[in-house]
N, C-alpha and C positions, 0 to 999 in steps of 0.2 A: 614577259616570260623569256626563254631560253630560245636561240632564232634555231627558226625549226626550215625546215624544206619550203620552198615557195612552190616548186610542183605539186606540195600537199597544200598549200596556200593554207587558209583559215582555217579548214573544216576537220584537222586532223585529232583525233579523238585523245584523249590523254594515257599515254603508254602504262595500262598496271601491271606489277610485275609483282612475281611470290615472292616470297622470304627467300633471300639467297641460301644454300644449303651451304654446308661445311666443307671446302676441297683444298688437296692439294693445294694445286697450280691453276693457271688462269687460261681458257679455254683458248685454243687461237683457230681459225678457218680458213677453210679451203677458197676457190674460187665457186662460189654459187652459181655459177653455170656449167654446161655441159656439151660437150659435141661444138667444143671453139678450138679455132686455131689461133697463131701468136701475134698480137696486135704489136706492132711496132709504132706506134704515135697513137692519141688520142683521136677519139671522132674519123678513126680510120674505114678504110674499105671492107674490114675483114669481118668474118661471123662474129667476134664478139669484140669490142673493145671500149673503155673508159669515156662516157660523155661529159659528167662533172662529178665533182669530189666535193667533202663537206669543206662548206664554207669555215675560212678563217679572218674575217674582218676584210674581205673582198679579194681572199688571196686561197689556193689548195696547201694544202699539206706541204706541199714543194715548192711554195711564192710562187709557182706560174696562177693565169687565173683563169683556170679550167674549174670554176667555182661563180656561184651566183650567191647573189645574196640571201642570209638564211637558211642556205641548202643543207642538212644535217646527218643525209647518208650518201651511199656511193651508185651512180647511175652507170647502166653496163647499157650502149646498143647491141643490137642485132642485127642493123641492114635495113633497118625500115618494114621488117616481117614478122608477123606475130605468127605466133604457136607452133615456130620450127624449133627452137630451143628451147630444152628441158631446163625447170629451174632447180638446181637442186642444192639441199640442205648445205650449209657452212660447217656445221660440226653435229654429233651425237645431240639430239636432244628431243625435248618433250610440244607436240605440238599445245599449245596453251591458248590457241582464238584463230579461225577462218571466216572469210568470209568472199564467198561467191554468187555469181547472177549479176555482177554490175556489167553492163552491156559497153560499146564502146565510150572511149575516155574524151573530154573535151574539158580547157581550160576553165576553173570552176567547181569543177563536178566535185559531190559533198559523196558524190556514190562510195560504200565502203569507207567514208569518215576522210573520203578521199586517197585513200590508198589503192580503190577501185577493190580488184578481187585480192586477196591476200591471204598470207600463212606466219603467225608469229609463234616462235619456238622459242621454250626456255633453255639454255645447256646447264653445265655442273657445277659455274664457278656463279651462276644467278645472272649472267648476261642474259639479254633477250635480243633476236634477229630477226628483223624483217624482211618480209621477199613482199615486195608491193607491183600491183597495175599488174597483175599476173591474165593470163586470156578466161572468159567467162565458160563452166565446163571442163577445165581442163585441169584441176584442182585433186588429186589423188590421194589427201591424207585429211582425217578427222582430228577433232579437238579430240583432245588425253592421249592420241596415237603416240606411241616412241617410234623413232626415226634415227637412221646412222645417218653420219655423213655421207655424204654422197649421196644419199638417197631421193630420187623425183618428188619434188612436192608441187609440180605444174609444169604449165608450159611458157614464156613469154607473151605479154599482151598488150595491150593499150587501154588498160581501165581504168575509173576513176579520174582526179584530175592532172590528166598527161594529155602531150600533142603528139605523143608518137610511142611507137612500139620500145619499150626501153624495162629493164626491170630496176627497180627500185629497191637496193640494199642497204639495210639502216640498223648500226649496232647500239646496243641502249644498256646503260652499266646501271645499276639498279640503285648504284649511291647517287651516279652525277648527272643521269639524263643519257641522252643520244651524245656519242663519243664517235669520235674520227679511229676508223680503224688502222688507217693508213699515219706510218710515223717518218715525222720530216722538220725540217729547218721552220717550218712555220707549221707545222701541225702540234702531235703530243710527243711525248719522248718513248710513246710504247707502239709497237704495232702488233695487233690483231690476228695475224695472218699469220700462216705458216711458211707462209715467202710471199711475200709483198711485192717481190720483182723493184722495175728500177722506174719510175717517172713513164705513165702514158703507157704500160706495159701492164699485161695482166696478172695477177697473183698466182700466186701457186694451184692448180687442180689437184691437188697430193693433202690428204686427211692429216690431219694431226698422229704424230704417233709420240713419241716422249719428249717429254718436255726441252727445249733448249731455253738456257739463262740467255736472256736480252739485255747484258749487263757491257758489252761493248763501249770502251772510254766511261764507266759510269762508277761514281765511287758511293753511291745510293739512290734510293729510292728501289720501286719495285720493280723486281727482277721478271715477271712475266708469267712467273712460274709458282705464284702464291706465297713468294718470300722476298728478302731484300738485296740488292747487289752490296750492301756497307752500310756503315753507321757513322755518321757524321761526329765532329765530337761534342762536347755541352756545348762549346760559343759558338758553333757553328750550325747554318739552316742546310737544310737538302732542297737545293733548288729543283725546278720545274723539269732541268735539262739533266739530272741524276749528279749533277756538282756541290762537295758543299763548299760552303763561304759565310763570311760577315756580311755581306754587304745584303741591304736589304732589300726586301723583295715586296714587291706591292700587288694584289692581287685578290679575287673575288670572285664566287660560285653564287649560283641562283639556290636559292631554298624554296621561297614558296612565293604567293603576291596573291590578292584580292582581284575584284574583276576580273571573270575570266576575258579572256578574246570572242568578242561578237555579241558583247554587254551591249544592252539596247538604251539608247538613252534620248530625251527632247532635247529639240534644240534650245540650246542656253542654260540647260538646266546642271546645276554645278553637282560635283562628286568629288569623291577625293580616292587616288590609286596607293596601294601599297605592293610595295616589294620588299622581302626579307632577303637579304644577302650575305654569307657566312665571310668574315675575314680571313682567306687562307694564304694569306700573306704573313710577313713577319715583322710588320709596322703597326703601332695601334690608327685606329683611322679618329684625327681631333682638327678641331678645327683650324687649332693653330699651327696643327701641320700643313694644314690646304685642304683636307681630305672634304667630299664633299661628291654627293650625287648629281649628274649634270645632263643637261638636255643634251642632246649627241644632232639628230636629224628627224625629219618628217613632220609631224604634227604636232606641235606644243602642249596645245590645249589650255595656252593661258598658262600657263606653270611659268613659275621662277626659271632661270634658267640653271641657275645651281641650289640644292636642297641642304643645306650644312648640319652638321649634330650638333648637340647643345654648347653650349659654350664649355662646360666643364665634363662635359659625356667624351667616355672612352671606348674607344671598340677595339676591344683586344685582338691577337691572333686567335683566330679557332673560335669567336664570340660572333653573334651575327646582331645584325641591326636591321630594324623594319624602317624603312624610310615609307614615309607617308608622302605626298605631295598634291596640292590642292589644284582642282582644275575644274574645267568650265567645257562643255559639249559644243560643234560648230553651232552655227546656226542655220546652214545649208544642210540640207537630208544627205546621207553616204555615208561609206566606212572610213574610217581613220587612223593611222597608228603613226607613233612617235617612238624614235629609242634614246634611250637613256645611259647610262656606263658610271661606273664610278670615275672619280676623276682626283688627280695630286696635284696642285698647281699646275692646271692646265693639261696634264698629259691622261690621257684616259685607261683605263688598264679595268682588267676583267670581265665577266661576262658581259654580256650585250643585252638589257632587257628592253621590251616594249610595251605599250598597252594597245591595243585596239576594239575600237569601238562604234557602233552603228548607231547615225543619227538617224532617227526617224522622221517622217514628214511631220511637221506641225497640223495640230485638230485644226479642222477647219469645223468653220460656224456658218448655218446655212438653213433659212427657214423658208418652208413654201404654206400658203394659203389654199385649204381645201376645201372648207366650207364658212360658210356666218349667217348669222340673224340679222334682222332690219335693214331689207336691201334698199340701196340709195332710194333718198329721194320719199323717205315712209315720213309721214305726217302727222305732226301730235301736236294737240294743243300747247301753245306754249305754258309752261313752267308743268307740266308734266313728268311723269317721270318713265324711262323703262331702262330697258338693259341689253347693252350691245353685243354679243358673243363671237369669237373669231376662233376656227377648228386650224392649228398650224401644225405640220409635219416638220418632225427634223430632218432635212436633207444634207444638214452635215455628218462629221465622223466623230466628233463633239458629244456630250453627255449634259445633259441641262439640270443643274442643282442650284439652289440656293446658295449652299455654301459654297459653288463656281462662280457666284455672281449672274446667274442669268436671270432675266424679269422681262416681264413684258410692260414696256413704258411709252410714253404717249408723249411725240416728237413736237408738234408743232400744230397750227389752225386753233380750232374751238374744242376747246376741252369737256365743256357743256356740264359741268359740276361734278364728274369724274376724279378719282385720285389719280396721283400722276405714274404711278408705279404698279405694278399686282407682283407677287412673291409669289412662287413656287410653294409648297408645302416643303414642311423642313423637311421630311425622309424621303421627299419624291423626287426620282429620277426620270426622264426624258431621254433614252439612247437614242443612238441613228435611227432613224426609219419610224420612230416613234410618235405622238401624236400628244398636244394636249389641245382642251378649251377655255379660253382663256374669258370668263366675263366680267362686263364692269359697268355697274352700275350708273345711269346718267338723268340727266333732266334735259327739258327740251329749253333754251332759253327764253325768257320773258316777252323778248321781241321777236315779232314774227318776220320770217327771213330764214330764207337758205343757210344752211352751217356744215362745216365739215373741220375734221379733226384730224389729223394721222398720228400712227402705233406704231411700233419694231419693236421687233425682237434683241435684246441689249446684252452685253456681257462684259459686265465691270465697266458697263458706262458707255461702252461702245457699242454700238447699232449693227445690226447685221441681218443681211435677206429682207424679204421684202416690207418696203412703205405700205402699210394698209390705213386705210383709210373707215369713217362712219359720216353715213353724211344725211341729214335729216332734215325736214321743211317744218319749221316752227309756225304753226297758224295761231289767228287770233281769237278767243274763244264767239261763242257764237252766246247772242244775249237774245234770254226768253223768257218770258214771264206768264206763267202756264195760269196762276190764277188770279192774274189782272188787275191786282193789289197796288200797279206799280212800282215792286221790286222786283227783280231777278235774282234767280238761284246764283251761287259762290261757283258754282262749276263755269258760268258762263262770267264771269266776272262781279256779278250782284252779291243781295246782301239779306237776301230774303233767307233765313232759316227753313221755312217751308212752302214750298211755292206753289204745292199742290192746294194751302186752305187760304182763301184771299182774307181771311180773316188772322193770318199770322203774319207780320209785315215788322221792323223796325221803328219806331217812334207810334206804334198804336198801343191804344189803352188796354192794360192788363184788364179780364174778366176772371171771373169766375167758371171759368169752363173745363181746368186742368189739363191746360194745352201754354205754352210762352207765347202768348199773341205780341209780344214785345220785344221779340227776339235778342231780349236779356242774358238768354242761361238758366232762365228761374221762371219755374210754374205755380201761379195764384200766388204772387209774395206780395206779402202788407194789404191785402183786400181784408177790410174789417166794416159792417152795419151794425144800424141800432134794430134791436129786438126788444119783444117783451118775454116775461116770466113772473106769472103771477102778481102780473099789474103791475110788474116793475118794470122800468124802462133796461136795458143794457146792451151789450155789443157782441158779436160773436164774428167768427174767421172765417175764412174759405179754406181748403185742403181739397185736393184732388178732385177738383170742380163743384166741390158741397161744399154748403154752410154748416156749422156745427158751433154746440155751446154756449149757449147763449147766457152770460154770465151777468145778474144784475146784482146792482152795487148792495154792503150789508145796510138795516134799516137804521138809521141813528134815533139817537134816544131822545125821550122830550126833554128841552131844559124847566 
């Protein structure tokens, strides 16, 4: 974006401004303080005088560099003492936003968007001015209030983010952003003021009264006074400094850009920034002229170091272009910013933009053990079965999903016929502080013998918080044979079907009882005798420990 005040650092809120209204001429201002005398150098002894001036690419309005970087309005001391000097209005206008109660100011503070307590007024040509870092309380005028010049709208203070008692003067044109009031060899070619005085020197305390043309060596551009000092001819441009000429002029305004300032982002996690930048030069911007967005200072971010237009893409005068440029977040947690400029073979020219950005600390992953089933050392017959349960708290800052990849999976030891993973339920979440139970089916193994296993908690394969462990004494069944048949029951390892009837046993002979004395599977199969019926010899079955049917053969015929 457009370098703004570093006393307002990040936190300064975006300037809206109304529809400019219809005027004449173009407003100019007093000195917004009151009850000073005449400062002869900057950062002087006196009641009131010049501490920094808006930044011009590390240089004031007048190449001295009474100017910091980014700075985008005009700083007045006072001696180091708040709420002895009144602040008062620059010219006629409409209070449009206040804000008071920010207590003292320290380097940081977001207090008042970081302008601390303040008063922004609209005037007649659609400028807006700010009086910033104003004293808490001492604030005399309401939002929609009209105000003349000269009129008190506070007292000097230290609010917000400032180190010291200073008031904070900041002009904002409603087409171009925050504009330097102050006109010079390195500033703009207009000044704001109703006398500006000379370098380090205070402006005028005398209101606006009619218009004066600011047309001095100027054979165009705009006169001050809501018209033009001349009109260049068709071949010719109206340059910056009110000259016209051929020669071209190369040059770039901020429009708009994506990501605001203090966009939060993970570390590594890639985005892409854009800036729109209007062409108010007189050169189209191509590639085969050189023209080309380029990394300036600070943070990269992984970006190219120049951003070029297409190959056959034109950016006219007065036509603007979105430069996109692809980049990648640190990987260390903290704020970041990088500036950018357009660039012509090499030389840089027009506005100054940046992006800045806050990496955050990377989630951590982080499992604690609150409760379980089957404390060490529980005892099962071998080849048994049960099921081990573990109750785990998230004590990371981590969210546990599925589709994160998190599982609870089984590291190393004796797995004990277990799967080696458990999934989450697809729509279930696990936040910080959260709790799941995680079970998983096992068998004791065959041989008897001490076993253990270990678990973690995993994310995308990697292990994290604690080794938990299952650890259980496999015995060997205990062999009994309850009724004396000489087999034993399958529980203890035998093979006896029923070990309550000593009469049900493996290899013993099927009866007719309707019980498996054979421990086949099969009750009274293929038992058949002979009977009679009617003097006839025949056979009949057994079923369900009876006899039945006894069916004799038909009688054959005599031959």
């Amino acid at each position: 974006m457009r370098i703004r005040s570093l006393l307002l650092l990040l936190v300064l809120p975006p300037v809206c401004l109304a529809a400019a209204p219809s005027v004449s001429r173009a407003t100019t201002f007093r000195l917004p303080l009151s009850d000073c005398d005449t400062a002869t150098k900057c950062r002087d002894s006196n009641k009131c005088y010049a501490t920094a001036y808006f930044d011009h690419n590390g240089q004031d309005w007048s190449c001295g560099d009474e100017a910091y970087d980014g700075h985008v309005g005009s700083d007045f001391g006072v001696g180091g003492v708040v709420g002895v000097r009144p602040v008062v209005a620059g010219a006629a206008g409409t209070v449009t936003q206040t804000n008071d109660g920010c207590g003292s100011g320290y380097w940081g503070s977001t207090c008042g968007g970081g302008f601390g307590n303040f008063v922004k007024l609209q005037h007649a040509d659609g400028k807006v001015t700010i009086y910033g870092h104003m004293l808490a309380g001492s604030l005399k005028v309401q939002q929609g209030a009209t105000v003349t010049c000269g009129q008190e709208l506070g007292r000097v203070g230290n609010s917000g983010n400032s180190t010291g008692p200073h008031l904070h003067f900041e002009v904002v044109d409603p087409t171009y952003g925050s504009d330097d009031p102050f006109a010079g060899s390195c500033g703009g070619p207009l000044s704001y003021w109703v006398s500006q005085g000379n370098y380090c020197q205070l402006p005028s305390a005398t209101c606006e009264g009619t218009c004066v043309r600011q047309c001095g060596g100027k054979e165009c551009g705009p006169d001050g006074c809501g018209s033009t000092c001349g009109t260049c001819q068709s071949s010719e441009t109206c340059f910056g400094d009110g000259v016209c000429g051929i020669t071209s002029l190369d040059d770039a305004i901020f429009v708009s850009e994506t990501i605001p300032d203090g966009t939060h982002f993970k570390p590594g996690e890639a985005f892409t920034k854009t800036w729109t930048l209007r062409n108010v030069g007189s050169t189209a911007w191509t590639r085969a002229a050189g023209f080309s967005l380029a990394f300036q200072s600070g943070d990269s971010f992984g970006a190219l170091a120049r951003t070029w237009p297409g190959p056959t893409e034109s950016i006219a005068p007065a036509a603007t272009k979105a430069w996109s440029v692809p980049m990648t977040a640190p990987l260390a947690p903290g704020t970041y910013r990088g500036y950018w400029q357009m660039d012509r073979n090499g030389v840089a020219f027009g506005a100054t933009v940046w992006l800045e950005i806050v990496v955050d600390a990377a989630d951590v992953d982080d499992a604690r053990l609150t409760g379980e089933t089957v404390p060490d050392d529980t005892r099962f017959v071998s080849g048994s079965s049960f099921t081990k349960t573990w109750t785990l708290r998230n004590a990371g800052t981590s969210s546990w999903t599925r589709a994160g990849g998190y599982q609870w999976k089984y590291l190393r030891g004796d797995l004990m016929g277990a799967t080696a993973t458990v999934d989450l339920g697809a729509s279930e979440t696990i936040g910080p502080s959260g709790s799941r139970v995680w079970s998983v089916p096992m068998q004791a193994p065959s041989t008897p013998g001490t076993y253990r296993g270990y678990w973690q908690m995993s994310h995308n394969g990697v292990g994290f918080g604690e080794e938990i462990w299952v650890q259980i004494i496999a015995t060997a069944p205990v062999v009994t044979d309850q009724d004396g048949d000489g087999h034993h029951a399958p529980a203890s390892g035998g093979d006896d079907c029923n070990d309550a009837d000593p009469d049900v046993f493996p290899g013993n002979t099927e009866k007719c009882e309707g019980k498996d004395n054979d421990c086949d599977g099969a009750t009274d199969e293929g038992l058949t005798r002979d009977c009679f019926w009617q003097a006839c010899k025949g056979t009949e079955s057994c079923a369900n420990g009876s006899w039945f049917g006894c069916n004799a053969p038909e009688p054959k015929a005599e031959a």
